[in-house]
NURO-360969 format. One record per residue (C-alpha): residue in one letter; x, z, y. Coordinates in steps of 0.5 Angstrom, whole numbers, padded with zeros to 4 digits, always signed. Layout:
N
AXZY;...
# end
This chain:
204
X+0166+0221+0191;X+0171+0225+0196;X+0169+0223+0204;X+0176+0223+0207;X+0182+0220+0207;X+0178+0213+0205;X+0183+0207+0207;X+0185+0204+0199;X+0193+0203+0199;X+0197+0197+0199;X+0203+0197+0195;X+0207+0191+0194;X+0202+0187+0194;X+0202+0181+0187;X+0202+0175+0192;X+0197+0172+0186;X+0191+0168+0189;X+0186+0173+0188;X+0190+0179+0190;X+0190+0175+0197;X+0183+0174+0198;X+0181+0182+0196;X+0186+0184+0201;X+0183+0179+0206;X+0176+0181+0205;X+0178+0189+0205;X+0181+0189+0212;X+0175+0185+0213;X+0170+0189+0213;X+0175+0195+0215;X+0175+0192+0221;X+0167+0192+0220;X+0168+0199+0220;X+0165+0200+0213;X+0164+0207+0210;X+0165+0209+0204;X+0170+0203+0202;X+0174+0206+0197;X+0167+0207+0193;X+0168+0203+0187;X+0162+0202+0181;X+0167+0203+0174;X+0163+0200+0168;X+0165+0203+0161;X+0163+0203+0153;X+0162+0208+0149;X+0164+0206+0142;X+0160+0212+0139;X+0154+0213+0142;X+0155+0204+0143;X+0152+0205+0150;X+0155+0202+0157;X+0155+0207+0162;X+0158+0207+0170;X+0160+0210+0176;X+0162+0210+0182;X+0170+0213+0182;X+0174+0212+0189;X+0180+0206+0188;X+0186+0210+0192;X+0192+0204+0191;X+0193+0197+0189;X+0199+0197+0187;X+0202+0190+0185;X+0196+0187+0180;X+0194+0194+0179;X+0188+0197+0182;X+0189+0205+0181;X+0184+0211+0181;X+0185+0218+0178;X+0180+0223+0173;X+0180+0229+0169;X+0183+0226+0162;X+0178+0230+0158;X+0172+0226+0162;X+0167+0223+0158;X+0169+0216+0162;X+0176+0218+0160;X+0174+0217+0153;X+0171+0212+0154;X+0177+0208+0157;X+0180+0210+0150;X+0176+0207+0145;X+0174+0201+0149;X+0180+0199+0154;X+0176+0193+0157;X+0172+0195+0164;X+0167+0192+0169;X+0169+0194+0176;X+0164+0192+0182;X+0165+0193+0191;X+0159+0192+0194;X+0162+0192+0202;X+0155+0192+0206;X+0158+0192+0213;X+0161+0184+0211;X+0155+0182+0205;X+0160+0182+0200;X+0161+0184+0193;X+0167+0183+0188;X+0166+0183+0180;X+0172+0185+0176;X+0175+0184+0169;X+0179+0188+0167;X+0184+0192+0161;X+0185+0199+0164;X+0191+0204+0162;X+0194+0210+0164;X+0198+0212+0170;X+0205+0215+0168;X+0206+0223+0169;X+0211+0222+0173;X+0206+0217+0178;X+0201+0222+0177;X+0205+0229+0179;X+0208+0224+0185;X+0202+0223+0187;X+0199+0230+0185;X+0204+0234+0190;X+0201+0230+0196;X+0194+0230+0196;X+0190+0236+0199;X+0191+0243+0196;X+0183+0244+0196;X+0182+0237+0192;X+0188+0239+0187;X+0183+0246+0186;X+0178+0243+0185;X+0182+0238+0180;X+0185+0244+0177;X+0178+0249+0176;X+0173+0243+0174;X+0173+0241+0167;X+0170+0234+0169;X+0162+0233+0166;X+0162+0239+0162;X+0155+0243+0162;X+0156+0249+0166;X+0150+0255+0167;X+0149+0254+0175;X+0153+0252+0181;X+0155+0258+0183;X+0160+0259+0177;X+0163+0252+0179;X+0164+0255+0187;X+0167+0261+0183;X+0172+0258+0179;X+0174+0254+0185;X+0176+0259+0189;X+0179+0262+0183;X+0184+0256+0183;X+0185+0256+0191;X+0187+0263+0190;X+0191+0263+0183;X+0194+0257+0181;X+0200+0253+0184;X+0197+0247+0187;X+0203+0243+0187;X+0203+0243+0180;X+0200+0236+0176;X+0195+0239+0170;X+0196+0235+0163;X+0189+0233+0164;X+0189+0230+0170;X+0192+0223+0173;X+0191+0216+0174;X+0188+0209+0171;X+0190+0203+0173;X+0186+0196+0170;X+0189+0190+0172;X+0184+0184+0172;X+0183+0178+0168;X+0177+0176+0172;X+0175+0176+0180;X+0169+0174+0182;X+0168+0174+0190;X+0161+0174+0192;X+0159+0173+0199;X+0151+0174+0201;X+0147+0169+0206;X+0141+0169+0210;X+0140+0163+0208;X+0141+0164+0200;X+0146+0158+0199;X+0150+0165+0198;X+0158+0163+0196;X+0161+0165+0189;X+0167+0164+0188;X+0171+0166+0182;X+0178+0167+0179;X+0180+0167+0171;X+0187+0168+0168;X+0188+0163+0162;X+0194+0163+0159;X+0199+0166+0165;X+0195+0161+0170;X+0189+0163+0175;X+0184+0158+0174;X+0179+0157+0182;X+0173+0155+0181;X+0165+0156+0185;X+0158+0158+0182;X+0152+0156+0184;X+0148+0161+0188;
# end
């Protein structure tokens, strides 16, 4: 997870009920001064080892009904998007006790989004987008830091490589889940049936 530049990006923003809600628990706990608030837990299948793995990426963009993160395209998470397009997403913000569940089908990003975007973040995160082969053994740390400082010096770091860029799932299923002391926590839930947003509540 990168550390800096940690605020998720709001563009034009689907006036959907459950889009509403997310935006208003995000600047919630902004304000809270949550760390980490762009962490975000992605669940994925493998359909050939038949395994469910997760992780956490950061969400830098919701984009409409979208919600984007970026990746190397060869990573086994990468793969995984592949062969099994339905994913699980969950925020936990600490600051204000709520968690969001997402489900959701996930897609790539253009590789024109993905070189606008490329050519604007750091040059040190576009090395290390450039040197790592994401996930890959490597005999120690030390040829990571190497093969890092090679592609700071050598390569054009305004350049989007083949193998990098964005996903971006759009959720069929919210659920905001909002903790009390008193354990009567609230459960809210939002599920998309035929073009409609269907709100209901679940028992703590």
């Amino acid at each position: 997870l990168e550390t800096d530049n940690w605020m998720i990006q709001f563009n034009n923003l689907s006036k959907e009920p459950p889009y509403l809600v997310f935006k208003k628990k995000y600047e919630d706990s902004l304000n809270a001064n949550q760390k980490n608030i762009e962490a975000i837990s992605i669940a994925s299948y493998s359909t050939s080892k038949k395994e469910v793995n997760a992780r956490y990426v950061n969400l830098k963009i919701v984009e409409d009904n979208k919600f984007i993160f970026f990746s190397n395209y060869k990573s086994p998470k990468s793969q995984e998007f592949s062969a099994h397009k339905q994913i699980t997403a969950l925020i936990y913000w600490s600051s204000t006790n709520t968690q969001i569940r997402m489900k959701a089908y996930i897609e790539k990003t253009s590789k024109e989004f993905n070189s606008a975007y490329f050519v604007k973040r750091d040059k040190k995160k576009n090395a290390l987008a450039i040197s790592s082969k994401q996930s890959s053994p490597i005999d120690s740390y030390e040829t990571l830091q190497k093969n890092y400082e090679l592609a700071l010096q050598k390569n054009n770091l305004s350049e989007c490589p083949d193998y990098w860029g964005g996903y971006a799932f759009k959720p069929f299923y919210f659920e905001f889940w909002e903790g009390h002391d008193s354990r009567l926590n609230r459960r809210e839930t939002y599920e998309l049936q035929n073009g409609e947003w269907i709100h209901g509540f679940l028992q703590a």
